[in-house]
MARBATI-960734 format. One record per residue (C-alpha): residue number from 1; x, y, z. Coordinates in steps of 0.5 Angstrom, whole numbers, plus 500, padded with zeros to 3 digits. Layout:
% residues N
<rec n="NUM" xx="X" yy="Y" zz="Z"/>
...
***
This chain:
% residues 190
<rec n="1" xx="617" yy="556" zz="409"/>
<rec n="2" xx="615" yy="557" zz="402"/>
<rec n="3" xx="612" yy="564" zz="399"/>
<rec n="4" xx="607" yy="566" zz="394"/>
<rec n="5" xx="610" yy="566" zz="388"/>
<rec n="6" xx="605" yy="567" zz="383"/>
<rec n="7" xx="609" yy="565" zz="376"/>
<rec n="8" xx="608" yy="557" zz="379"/>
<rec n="9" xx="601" yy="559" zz="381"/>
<rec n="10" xx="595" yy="558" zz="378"/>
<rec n="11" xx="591" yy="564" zz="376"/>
<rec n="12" xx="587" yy="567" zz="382"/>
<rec n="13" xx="581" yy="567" zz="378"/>
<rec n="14" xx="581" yy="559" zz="378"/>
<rec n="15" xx="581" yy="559" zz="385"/>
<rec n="16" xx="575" yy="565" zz="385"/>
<rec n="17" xx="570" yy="560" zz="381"/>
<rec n="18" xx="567" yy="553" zz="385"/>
<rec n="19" xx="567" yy="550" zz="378"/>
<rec n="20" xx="573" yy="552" zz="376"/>
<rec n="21" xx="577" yy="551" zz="382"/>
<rec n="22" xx="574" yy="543" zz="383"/>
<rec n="23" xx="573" yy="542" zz="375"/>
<rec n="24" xx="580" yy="544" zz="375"/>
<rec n="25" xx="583" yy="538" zz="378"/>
<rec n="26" xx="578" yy="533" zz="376"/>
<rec n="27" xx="580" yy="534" zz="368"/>
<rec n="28" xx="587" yy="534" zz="368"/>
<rec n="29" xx="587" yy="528" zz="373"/>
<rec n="30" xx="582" yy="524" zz="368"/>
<rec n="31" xx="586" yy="527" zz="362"/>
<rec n="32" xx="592" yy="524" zz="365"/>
<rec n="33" xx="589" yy="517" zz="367"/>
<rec n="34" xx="587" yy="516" zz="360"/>
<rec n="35" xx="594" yy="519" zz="357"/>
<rec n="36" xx="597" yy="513" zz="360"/>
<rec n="37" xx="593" yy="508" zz="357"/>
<rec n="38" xx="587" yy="506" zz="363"/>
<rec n="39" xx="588" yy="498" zz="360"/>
<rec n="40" xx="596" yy="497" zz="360"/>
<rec n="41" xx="596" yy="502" zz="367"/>
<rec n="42" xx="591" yy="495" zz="369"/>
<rec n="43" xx="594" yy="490" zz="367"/>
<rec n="44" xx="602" yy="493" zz="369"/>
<rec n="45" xx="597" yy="494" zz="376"/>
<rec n="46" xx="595" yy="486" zz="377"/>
<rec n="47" xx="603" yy="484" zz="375"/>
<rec n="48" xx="606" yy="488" zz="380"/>
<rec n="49" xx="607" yy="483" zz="387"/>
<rec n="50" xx="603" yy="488" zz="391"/>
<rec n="51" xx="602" yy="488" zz="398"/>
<rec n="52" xx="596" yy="486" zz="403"/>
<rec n="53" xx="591" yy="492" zz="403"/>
<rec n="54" xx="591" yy="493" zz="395"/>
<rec n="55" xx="586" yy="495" zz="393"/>
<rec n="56" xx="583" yy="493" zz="385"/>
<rec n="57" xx="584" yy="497" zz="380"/>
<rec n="58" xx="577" yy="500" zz="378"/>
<rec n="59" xx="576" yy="503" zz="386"/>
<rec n="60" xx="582" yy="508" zz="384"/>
<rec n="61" xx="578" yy="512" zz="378"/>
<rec n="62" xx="571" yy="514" zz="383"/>
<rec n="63" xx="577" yy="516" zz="389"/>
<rec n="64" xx="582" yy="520" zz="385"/>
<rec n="65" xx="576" yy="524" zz="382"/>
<rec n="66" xx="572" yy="524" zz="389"/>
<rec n="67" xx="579" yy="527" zz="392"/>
<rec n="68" xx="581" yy="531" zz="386"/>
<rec n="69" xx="573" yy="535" zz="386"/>
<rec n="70" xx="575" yy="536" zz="394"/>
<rec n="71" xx="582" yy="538" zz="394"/>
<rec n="72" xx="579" yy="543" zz="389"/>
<rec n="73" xx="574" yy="546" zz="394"/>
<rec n="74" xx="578" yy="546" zz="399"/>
<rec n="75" xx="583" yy="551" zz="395"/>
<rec n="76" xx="576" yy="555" zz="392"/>
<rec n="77" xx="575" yy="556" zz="400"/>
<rec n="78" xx="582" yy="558" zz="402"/>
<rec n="79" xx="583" yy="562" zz="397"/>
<rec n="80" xx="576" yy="566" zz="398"/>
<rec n="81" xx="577" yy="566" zz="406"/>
<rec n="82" xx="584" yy="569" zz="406"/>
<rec n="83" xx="584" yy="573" zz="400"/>
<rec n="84" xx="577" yy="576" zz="402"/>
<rec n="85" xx="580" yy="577" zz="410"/>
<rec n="86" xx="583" yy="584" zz="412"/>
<rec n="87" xx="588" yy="582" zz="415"/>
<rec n="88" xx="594" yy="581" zz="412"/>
<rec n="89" xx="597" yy="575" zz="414"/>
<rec n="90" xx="592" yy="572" zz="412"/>
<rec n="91" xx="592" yy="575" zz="405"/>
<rec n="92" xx="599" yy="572" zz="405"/>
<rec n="93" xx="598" yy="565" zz="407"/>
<rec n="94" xx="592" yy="563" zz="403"/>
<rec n="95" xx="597" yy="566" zz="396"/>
<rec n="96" xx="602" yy="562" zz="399"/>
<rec n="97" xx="597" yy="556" zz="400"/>
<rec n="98" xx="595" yy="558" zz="393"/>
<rec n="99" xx="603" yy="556" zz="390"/>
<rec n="100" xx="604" yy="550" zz="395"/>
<rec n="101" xx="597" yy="547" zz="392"/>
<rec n="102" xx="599" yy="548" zz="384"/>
<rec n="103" xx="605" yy="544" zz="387"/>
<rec n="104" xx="602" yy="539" zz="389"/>
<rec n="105" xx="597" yy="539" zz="384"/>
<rec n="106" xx="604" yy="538" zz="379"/>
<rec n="107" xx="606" yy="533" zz="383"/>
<rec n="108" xx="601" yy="529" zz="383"/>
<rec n="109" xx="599" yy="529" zz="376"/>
<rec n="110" xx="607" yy="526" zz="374"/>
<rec n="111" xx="606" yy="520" zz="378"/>
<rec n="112" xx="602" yy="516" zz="373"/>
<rec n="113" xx="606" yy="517" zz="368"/>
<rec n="114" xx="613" yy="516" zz="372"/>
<rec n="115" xx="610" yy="510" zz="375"/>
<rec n="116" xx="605" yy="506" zz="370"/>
<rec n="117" xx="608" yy="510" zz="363"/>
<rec n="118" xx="615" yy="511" zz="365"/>
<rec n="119" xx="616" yy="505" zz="368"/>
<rec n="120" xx="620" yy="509" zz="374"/>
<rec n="121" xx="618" yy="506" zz="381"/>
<rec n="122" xx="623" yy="510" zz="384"/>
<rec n="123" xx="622" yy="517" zz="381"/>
<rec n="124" xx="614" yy="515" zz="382"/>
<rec n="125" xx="616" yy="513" zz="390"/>
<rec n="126" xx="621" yy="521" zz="390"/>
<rec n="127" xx="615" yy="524" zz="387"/>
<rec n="128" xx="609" yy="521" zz="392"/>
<rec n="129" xx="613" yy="522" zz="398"/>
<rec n="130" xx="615" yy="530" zz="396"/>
<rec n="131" xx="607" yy="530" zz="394"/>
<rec n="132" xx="604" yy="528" zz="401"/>
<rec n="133" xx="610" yy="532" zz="404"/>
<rec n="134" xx="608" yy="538" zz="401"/>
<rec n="135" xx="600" yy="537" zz="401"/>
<rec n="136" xx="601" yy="536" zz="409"/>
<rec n="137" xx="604" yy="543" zz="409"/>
<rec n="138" xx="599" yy="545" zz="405"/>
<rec n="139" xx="594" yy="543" zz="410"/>
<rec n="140" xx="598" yy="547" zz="416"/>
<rec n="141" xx="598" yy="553" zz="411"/>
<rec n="142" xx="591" yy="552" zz="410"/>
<rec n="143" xx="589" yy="550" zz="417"/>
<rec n="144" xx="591" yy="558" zz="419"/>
<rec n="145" xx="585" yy="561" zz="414"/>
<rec n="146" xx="580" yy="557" zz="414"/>
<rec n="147" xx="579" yy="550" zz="418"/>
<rec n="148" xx="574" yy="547" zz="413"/>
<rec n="149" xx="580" yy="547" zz="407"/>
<rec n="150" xx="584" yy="543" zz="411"/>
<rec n="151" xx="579" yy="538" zz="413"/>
<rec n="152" xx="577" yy="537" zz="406"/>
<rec n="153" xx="584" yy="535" zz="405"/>
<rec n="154" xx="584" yy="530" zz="410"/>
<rec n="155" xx="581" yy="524" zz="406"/>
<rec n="156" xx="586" yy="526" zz="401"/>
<rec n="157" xx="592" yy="525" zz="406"/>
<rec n="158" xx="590" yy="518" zz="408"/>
<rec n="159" xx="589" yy="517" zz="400"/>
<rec n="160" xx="597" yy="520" zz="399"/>
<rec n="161" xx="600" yy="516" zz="405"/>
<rec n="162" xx="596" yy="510" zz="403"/>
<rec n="163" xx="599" yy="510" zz="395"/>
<rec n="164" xx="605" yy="511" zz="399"/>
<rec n="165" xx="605" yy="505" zz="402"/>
<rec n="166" xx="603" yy="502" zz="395"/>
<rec n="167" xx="608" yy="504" zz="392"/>
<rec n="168" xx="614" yy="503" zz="396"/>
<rec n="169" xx="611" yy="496" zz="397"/>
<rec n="170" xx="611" yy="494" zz="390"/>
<rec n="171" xx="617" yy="497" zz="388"/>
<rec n="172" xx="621" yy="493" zz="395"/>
<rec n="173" xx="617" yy="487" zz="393"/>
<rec n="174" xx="620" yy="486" zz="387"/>
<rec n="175" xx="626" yy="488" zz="388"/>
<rec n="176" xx="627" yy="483" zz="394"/>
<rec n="177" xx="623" yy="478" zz="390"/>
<rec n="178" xx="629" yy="480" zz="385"/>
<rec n="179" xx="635" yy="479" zz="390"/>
<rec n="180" xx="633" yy="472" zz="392"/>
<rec n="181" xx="632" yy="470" zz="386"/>
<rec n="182" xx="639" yy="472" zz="384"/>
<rec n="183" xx="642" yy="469" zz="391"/>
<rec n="184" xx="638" yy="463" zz="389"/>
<rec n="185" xx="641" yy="462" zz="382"/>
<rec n="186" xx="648" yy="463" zz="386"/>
<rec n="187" xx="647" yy="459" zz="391"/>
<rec n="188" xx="646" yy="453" zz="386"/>
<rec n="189" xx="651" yy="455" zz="382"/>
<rec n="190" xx="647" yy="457" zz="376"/>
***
């Protein structure tokens, strides 16, 4: 159980405005894709040994700013629902929500510079999983104040399980690929 805590959340007036609130996520993610340098993040992408399923680099800038405008609308309609409502249980959970979102939102914007600048695939795969951890709790809170929030939020769960996929997969296919080349080097002799 999480709590409103309103020094770890964003400002309400954010939440207020639709812009704002969809505007938010859309220019920080993109501040952060271009802050790690989008031609090394591709050429680091194409090396990695990665799964089946991968998708090619250029599909993850229209998808992450489809997601980040949805998460955006999502949080604007909880929080206007729930803050709007006379009930005070839902008052509470949509500021609630509001501190899980800014969380999330944090967690999400570090997992770039952790995995493709940083170059730290398990602080990447520990942020990814605490990130769509928090983000299905966030949808539960949200599902109690408004039911198209927590809707809006699914394309961006799959995304999450998704990249969580990816990224456990590349990490553990390079570090196997990495342990059989080392027993192959024991195993001759070398």
């Amino acid at each position: 159980m999480t709590t409103y805590i309103p020094s770890l959340t964003i400002p309400g007036i954010v939440f207020e405005k639709p812009a704002l609130a969809i505007l938010l996520p859309v220019i920080l993610g993109t501040g952060v894709g271009f802050s790690v340098q989008p031609r090394q993040t591709q050429k680091t992408y194409l090396a990695l040994r990665q799964p089946p399923f991968r998708p090619p680099p250029w599909v993850f800038g229209p998808v992450w700013t489809c997601l980040y405008a949805g998460m955006g609308y999502a949080s604007y309609r909880a929080w206007m629902s729930g803050t709007k409502s006379i009930d005070p249980r839902q008052v509470s959970l949509a500021k609630q929500g509001a501190t899980l979102y800014t969380i999330q939102l944090a967690l999400n914007l570090i997992w770039m510079p952790l995995f493709f600048g940083l170059k730290r695939p398990i602080e990447a795969t520990a942020d990814i999983v605490a990130l769509t951890s928090v983000t299905g709790y966030l949808a539960y809170i949200w599902s109690q104040v408004d039911e198209v929030s927590t809707y809006t939020l699914v394309p961006y769960l799959g995304w999450l399980s998704f990249a969580t996929y990816l990224t456990v997969s590349s990490h553990a296919r390079k570090t196997f690929m990495h342990l059989a080349y080392c027993d192959n080097r024991l195993v001759r002799g070398i």
